[in-house]
PDB file with one MODEL, atoms N, CA, C and O in Angstrom:
MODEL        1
ATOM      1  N   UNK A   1      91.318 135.461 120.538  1.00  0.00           N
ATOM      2  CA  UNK A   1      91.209 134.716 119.308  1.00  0.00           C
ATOM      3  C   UNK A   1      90.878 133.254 119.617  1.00  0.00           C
ATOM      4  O   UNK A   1      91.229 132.665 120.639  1.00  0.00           O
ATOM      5  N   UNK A   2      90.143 132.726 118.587  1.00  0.00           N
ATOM      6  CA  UNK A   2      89.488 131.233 119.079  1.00  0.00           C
ATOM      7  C   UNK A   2      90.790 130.050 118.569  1.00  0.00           C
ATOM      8  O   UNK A   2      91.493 130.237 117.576  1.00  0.00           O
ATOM      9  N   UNK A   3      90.889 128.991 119.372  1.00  0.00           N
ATOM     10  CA  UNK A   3      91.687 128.279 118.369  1.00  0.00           C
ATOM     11  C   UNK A   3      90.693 127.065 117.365  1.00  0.00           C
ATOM     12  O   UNK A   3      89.532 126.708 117.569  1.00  0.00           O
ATOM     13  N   UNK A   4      91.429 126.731 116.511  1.00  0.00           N
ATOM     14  CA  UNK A   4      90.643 125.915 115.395  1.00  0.00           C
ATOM     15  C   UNK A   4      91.042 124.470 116.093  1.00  0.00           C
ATOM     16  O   UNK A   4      92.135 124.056 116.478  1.00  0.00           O
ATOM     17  N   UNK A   5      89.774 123.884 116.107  1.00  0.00           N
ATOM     18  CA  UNK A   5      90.031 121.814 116.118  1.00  0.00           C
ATOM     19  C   UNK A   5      90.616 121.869 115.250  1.00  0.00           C
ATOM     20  O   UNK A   5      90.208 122.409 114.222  1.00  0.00           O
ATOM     21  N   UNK A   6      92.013 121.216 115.395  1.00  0.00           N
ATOM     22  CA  UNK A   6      92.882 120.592 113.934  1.00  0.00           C
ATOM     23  C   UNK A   6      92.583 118.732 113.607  1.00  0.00           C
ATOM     24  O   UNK A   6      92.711 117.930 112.682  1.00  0.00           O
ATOM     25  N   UNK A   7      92.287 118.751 114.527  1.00  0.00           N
ATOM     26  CA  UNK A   7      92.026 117.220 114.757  1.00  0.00           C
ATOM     27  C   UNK A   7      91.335 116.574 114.010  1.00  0.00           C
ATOM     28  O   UNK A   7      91.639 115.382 113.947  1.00  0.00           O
ATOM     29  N   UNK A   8      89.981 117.111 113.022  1.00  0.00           N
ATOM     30  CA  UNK A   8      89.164 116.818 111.774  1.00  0.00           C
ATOM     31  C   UNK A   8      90.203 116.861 110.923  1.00  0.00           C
ATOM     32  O   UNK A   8      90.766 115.884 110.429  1.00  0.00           O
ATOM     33  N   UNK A   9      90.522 118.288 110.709  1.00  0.00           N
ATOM     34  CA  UNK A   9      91.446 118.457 109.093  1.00  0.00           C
ATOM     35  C   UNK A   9      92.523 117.996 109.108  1.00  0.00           C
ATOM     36  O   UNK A   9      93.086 117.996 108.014  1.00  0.00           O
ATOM     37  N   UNK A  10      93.234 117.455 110.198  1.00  0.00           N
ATOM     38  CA  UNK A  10      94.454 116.612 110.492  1.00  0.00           C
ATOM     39  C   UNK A  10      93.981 115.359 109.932  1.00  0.00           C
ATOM     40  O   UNK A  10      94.710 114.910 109.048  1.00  0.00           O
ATOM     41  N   UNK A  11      92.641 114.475 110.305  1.00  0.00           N
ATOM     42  CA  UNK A  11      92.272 113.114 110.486  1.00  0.00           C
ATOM     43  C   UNK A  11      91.818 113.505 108.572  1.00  0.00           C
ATOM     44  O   UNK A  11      92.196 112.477 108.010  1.00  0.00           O
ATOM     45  N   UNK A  12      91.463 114.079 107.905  1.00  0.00           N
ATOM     46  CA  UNK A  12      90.945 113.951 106.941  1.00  0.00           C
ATOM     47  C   UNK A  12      91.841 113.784 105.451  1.00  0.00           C
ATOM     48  O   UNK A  12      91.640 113.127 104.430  1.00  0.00           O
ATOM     49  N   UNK A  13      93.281 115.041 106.029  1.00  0.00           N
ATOM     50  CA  UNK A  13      93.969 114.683 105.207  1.00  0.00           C
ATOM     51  C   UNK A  13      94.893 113.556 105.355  1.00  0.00           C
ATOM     52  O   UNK A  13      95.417 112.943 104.424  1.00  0.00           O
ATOM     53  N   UNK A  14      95.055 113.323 106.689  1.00  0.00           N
ATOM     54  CA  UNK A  14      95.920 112.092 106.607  1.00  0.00           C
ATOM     55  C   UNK A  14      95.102 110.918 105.655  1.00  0.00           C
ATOM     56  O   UNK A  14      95.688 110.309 104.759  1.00  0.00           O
ATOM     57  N   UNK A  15      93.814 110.723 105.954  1.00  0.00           N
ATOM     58  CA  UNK A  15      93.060 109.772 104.954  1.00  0.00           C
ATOM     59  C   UNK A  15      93.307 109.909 103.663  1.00  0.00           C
ATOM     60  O   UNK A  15      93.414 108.891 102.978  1.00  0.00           O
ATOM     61  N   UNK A  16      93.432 111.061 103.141  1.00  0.00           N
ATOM     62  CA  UNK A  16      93.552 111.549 102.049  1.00  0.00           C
ATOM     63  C   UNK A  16      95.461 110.956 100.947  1.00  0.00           C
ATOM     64  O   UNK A  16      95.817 110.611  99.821  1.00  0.00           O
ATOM     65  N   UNK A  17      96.050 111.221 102.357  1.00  0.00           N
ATOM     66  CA  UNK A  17      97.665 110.912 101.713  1.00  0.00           C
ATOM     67  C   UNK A  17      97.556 109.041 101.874  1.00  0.00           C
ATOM     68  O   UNK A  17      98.209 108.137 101.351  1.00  0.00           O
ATOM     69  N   UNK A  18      96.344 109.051 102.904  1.00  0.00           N
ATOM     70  CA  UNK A  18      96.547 106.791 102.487  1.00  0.00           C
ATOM     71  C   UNK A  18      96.329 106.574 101.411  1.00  0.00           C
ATOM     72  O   UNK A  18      97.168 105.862 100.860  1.00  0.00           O
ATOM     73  N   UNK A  19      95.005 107.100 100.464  1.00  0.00           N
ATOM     74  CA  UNK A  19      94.251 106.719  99.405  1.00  0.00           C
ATOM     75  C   UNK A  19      95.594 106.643  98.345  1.00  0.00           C
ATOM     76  O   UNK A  19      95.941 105.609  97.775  1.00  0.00           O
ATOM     77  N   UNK A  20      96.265 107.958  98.211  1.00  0.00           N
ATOM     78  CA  UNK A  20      97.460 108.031  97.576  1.00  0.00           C
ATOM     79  C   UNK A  20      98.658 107.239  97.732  1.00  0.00           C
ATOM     80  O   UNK A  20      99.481 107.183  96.818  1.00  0.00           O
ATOM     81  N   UNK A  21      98.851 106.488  99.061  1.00  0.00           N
ATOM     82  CA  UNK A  21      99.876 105.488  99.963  1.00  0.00           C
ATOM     83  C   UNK A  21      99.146 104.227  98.630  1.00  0.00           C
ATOM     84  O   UNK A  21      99.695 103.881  97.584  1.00  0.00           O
ATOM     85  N   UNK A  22      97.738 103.770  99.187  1.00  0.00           N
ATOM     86  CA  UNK A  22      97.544 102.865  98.530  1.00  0.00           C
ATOM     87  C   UNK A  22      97.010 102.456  96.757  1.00  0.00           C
ATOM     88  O   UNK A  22      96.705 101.450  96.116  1.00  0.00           O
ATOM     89  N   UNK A  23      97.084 103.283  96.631  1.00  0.00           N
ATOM     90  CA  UNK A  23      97.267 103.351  94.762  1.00  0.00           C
ATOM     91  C   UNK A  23      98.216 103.024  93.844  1.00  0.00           C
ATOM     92  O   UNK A  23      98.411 102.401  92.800  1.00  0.00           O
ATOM     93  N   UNK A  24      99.136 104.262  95.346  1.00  0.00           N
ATOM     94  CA  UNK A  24     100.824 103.887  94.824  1.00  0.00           C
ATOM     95  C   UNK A  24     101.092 102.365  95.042  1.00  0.00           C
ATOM     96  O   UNK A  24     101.871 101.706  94.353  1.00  0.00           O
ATOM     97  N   UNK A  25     100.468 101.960  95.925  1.00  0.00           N
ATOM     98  CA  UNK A  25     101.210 100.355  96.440  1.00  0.00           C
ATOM     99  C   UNK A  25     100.637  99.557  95.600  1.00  0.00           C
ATOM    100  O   UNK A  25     101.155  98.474  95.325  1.00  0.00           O
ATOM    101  N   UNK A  26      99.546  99.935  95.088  1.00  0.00           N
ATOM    102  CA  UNK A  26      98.797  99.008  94.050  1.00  0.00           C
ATOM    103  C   UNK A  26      99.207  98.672  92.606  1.00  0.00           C
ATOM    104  O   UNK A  26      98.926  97.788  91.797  1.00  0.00           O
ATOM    105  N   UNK A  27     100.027  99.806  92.636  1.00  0.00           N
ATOM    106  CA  UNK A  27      99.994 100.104  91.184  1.00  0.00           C
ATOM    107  C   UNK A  27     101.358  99.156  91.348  1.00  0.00           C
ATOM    108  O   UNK A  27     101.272  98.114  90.699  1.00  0.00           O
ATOM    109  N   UNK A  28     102.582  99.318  92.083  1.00  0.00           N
ATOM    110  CA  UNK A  28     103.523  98.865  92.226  1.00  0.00           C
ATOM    111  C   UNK A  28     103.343  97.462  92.070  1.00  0.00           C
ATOM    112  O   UNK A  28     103.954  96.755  91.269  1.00  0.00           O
ATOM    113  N   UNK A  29     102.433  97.083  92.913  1.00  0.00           N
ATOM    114  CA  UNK A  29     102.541  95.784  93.264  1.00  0.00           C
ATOM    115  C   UNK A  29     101.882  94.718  92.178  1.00  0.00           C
ATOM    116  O   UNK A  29     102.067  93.502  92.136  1.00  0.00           O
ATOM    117  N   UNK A  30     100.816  95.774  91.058  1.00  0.00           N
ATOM    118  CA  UNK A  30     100.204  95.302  89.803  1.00  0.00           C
ATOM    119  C   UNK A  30     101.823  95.107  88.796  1.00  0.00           C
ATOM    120  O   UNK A  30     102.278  93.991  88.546  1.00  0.00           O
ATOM    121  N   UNK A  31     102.486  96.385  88.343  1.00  0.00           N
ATOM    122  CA  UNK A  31     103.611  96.343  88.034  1.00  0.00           C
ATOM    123  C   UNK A  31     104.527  95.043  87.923  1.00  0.00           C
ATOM    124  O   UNK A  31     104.906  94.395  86.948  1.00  0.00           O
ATOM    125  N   UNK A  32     104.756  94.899  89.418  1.00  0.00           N
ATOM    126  CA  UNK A  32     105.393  93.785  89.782  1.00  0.00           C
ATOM    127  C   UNK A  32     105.129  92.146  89.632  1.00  0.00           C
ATOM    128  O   UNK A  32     105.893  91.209  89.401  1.00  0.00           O
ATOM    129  N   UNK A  33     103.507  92.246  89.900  1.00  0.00           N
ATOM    130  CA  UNK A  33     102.763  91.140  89.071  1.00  0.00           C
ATOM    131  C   UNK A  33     102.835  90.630  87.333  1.00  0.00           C
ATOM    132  O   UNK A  33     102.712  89.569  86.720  1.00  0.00           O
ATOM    133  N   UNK A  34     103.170  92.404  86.921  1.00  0.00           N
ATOM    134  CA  UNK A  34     102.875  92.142  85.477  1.00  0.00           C
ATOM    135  C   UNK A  34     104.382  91.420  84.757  1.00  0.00           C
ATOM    136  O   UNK A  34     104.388  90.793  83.698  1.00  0.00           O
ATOM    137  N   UNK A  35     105.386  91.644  85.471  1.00  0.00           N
ATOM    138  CA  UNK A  35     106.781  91.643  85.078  1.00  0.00           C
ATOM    139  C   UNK A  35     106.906  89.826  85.810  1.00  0.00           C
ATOM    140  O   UNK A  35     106.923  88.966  84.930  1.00  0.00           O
ATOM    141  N   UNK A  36     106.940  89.594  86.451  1.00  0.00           N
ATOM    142  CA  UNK A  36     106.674  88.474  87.509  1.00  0.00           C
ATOM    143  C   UNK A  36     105.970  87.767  86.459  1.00  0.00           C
ATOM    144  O   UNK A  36     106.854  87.442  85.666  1.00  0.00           O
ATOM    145  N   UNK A  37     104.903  87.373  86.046  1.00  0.00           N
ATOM    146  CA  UNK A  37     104.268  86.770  85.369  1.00  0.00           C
ATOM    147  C   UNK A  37     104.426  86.210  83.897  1.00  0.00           C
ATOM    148  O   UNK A  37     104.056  85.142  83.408  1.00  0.00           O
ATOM    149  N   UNK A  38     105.094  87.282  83.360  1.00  0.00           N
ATOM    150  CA  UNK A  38     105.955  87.322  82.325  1.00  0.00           C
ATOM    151  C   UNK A  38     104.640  87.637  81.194  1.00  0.00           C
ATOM    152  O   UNK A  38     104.594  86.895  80.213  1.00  0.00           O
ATOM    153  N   UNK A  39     103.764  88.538  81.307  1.00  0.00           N
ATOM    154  CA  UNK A  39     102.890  88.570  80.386  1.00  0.00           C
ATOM    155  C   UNK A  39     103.415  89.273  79.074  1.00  0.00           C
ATOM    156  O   UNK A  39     102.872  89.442  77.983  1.00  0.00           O
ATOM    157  N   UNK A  40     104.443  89.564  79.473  1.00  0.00           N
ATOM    158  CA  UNK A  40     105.183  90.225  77.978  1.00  0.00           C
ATOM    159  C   UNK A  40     106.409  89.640  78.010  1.00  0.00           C
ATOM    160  O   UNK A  40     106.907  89.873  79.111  1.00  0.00           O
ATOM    161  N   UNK A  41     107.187  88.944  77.277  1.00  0.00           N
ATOM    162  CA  UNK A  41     108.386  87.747  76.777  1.00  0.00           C
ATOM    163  C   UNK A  41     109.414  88.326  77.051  1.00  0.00           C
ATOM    164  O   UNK A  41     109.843  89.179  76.274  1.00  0.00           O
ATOM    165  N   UNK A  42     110.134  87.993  78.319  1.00  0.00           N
ATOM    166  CA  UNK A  42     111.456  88.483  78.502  1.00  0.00           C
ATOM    167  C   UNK A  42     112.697  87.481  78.133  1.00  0.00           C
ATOM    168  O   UNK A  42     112.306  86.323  77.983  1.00  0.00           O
ATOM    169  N   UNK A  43     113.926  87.642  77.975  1.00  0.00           N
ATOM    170  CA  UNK A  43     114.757  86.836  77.471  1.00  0.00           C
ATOM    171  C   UNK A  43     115.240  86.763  79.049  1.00  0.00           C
ATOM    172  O   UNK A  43     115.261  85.582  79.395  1.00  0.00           O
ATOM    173  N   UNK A  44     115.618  87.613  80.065  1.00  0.00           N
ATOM    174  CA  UNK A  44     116.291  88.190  81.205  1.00  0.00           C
ATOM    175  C   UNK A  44     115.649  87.348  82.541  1.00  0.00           C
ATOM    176  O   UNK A  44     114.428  87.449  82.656  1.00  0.00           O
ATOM    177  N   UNK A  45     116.250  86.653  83.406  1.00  0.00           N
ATOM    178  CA  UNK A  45     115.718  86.143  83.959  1.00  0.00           C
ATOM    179  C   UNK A  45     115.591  87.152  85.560  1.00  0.00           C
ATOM    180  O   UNK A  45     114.783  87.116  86.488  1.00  0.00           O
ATOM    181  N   UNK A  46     116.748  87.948  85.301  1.00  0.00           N
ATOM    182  CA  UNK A  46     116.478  88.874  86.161  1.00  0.00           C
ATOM    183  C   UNK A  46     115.562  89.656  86.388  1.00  0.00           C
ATOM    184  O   UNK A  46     115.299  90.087  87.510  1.00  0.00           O
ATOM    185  N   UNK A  47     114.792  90.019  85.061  1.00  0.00           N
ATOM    186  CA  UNK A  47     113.591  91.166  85.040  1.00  0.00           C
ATOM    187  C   UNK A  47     112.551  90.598  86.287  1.00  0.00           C
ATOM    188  O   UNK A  47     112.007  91.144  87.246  1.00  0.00           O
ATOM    189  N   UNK A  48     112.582  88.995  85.660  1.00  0.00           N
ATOM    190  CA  UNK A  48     111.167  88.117  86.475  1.00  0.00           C
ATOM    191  C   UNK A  48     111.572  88.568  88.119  1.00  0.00           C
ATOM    192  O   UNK A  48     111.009  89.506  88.684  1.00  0.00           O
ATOM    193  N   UNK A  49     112.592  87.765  88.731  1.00  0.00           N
ATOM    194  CA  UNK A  49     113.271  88.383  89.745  1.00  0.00           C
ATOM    195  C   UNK A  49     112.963  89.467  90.607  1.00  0.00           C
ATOM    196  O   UNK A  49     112.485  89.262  91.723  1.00  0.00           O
ATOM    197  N   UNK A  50     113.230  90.740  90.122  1.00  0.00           N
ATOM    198  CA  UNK A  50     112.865  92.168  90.278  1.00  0.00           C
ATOM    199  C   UNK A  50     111.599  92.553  90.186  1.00  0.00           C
ATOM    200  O   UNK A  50     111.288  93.674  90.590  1.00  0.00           O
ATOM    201  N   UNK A  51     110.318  91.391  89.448  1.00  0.00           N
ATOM    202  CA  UNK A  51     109.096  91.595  89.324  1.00  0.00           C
ATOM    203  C   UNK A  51     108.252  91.164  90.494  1.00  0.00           C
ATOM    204  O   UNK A  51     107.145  91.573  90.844  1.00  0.00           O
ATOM    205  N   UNK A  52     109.348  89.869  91.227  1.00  0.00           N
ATOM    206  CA  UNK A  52     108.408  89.365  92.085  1.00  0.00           C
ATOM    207  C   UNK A  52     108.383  90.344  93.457  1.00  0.00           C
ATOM    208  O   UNK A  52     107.467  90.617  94.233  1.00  0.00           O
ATOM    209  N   UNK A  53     110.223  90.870  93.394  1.00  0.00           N
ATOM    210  CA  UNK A  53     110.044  91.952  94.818  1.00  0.00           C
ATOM    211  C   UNK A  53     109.513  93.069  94.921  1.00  0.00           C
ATOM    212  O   UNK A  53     109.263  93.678  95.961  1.00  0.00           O
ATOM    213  N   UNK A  54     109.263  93.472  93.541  1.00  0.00           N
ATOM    214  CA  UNK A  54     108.500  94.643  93.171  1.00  0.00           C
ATOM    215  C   UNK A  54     106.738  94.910  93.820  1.00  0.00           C
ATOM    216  O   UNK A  54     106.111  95.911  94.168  1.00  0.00           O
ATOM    217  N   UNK A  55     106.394  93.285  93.730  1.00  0.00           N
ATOM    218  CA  UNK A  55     104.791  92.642  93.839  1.00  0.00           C
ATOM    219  C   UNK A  55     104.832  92.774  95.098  1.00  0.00           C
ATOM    220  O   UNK A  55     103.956  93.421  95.670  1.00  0.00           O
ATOM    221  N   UNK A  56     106.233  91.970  96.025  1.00  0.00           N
ATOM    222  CA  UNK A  56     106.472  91.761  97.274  1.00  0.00           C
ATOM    223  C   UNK A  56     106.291  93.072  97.804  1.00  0.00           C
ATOM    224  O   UNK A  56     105.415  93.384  98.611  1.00  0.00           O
ATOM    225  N   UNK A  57     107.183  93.850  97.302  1.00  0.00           N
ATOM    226  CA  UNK A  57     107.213  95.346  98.065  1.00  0.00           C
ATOM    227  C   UNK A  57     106.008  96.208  98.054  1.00  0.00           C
ATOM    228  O   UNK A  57     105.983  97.157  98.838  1.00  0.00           O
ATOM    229  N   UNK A  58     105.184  96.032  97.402  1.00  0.00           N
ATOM    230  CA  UNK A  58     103.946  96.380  96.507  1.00  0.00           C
ATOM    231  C   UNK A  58     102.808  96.264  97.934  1.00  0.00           C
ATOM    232  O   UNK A  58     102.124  97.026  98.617  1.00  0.00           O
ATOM    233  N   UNK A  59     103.118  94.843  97.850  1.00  0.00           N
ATOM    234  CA  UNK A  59     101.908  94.212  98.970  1.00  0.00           C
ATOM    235  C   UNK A  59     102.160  94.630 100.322  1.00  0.00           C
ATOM    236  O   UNK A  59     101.216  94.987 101.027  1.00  0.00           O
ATOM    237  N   UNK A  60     103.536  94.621 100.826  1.00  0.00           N
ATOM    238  CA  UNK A  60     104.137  95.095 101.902  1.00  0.00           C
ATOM    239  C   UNK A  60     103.488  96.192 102.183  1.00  0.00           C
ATOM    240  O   UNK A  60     102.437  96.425 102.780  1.00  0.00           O
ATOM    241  N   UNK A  61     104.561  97.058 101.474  1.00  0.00           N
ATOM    242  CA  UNK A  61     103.266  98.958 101.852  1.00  0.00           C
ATOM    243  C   UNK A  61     101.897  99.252 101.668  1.00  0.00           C
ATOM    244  O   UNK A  61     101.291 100.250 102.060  1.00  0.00           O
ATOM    245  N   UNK A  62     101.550  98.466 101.153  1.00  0.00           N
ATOM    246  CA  UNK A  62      99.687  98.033 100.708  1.00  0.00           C
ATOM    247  C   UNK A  62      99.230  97.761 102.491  1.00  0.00           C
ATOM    248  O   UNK A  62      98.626  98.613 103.143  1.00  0.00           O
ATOM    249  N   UNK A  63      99.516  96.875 102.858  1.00  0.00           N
ATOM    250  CA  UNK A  63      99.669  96.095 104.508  1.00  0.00           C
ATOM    251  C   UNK A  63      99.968  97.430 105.564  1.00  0.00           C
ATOM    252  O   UNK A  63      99.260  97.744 106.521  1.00  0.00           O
ATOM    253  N   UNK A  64     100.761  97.866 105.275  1.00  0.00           N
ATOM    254  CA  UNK A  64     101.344  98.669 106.565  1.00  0.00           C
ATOM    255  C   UNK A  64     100.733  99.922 106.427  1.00  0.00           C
ATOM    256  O   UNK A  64     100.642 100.702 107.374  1.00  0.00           O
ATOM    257  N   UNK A  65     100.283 100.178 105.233  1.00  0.00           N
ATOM    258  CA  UNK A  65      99.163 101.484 105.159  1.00  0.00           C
ATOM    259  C   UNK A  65      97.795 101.045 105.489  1.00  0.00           C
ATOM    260  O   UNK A  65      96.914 101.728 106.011  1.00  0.00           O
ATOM    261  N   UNK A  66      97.736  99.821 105.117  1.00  0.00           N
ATOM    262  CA  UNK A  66      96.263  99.897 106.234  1.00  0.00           C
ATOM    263  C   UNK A  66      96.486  99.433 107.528  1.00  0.00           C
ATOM    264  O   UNK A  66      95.377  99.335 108.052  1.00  0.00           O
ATOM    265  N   UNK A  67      97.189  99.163 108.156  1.00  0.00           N
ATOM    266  CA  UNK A  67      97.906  99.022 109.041  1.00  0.00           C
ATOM    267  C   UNK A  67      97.503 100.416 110.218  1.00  0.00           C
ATOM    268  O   UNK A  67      96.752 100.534 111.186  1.00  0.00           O
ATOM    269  N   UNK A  68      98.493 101.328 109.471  1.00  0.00           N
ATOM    270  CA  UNK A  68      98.513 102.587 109.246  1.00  0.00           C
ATOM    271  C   UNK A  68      96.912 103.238 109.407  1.00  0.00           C
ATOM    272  O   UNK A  68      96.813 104.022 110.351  1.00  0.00           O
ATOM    273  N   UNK A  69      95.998 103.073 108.825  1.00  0.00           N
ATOM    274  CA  UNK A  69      94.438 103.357 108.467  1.00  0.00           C
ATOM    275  C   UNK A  69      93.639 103.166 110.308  1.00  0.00           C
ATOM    276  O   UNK A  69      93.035 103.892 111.098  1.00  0.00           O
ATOM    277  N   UNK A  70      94.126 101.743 110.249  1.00  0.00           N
ATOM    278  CA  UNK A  70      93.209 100.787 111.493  1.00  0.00           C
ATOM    279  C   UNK A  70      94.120 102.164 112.810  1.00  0.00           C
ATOM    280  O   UNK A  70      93.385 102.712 113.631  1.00  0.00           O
ATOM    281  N   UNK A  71      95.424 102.461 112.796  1.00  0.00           N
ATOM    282  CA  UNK A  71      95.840 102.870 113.667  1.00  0.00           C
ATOM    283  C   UNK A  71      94.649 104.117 114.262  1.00  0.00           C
ATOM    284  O   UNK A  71      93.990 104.194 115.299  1.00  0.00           O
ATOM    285  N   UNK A  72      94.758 104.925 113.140  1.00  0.00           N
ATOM    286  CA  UNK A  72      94.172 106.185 113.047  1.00  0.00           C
ATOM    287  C   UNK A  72      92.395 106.104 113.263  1.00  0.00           C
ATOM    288  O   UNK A  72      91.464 106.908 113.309  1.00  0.00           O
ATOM    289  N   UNK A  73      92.553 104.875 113.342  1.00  0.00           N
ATOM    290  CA  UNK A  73      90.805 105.104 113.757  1.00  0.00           C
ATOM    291  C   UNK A  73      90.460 105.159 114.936  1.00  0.00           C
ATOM    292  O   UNK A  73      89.273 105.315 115.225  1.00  0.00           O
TER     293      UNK A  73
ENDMDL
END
């Protein structure tokens, strides 16, 4: 029996779960912008707070997934 290169369909889906890594981080980190910014009137000063680490955390995994990307090449 032959064995299969996994090494394409390994390298392709891992690309595949970044695109999803970085959407998620985008979206988070838009989120976090949007709350942070205060484009909608909060009374809570905490919300702002939680918006900026949200952005922070956002950008972070945004970074380390391409990070992540450069590794794999």
């Amino acid at each position: 029996m032959e064995q299969k290169d996994t090494s394409q369909k390994h390298f392709i889906i891992s690309l595949i779960k970044s695109v999803f890594r970085l959407v998620g981080s985008g979206l988070l980190t838009w989120a976090g912008y949007s709350l942070w910014t205060g484009e909608i009137v909060y009374t809570d000063f905490f919300i702002v707070e939680v918006g900026f680490l949200m952005m922070f955390s956002g950008a972070m995994l945004f970074l380390a997934e391409i990070l992540g990307i450069l590794e794999e090449l």
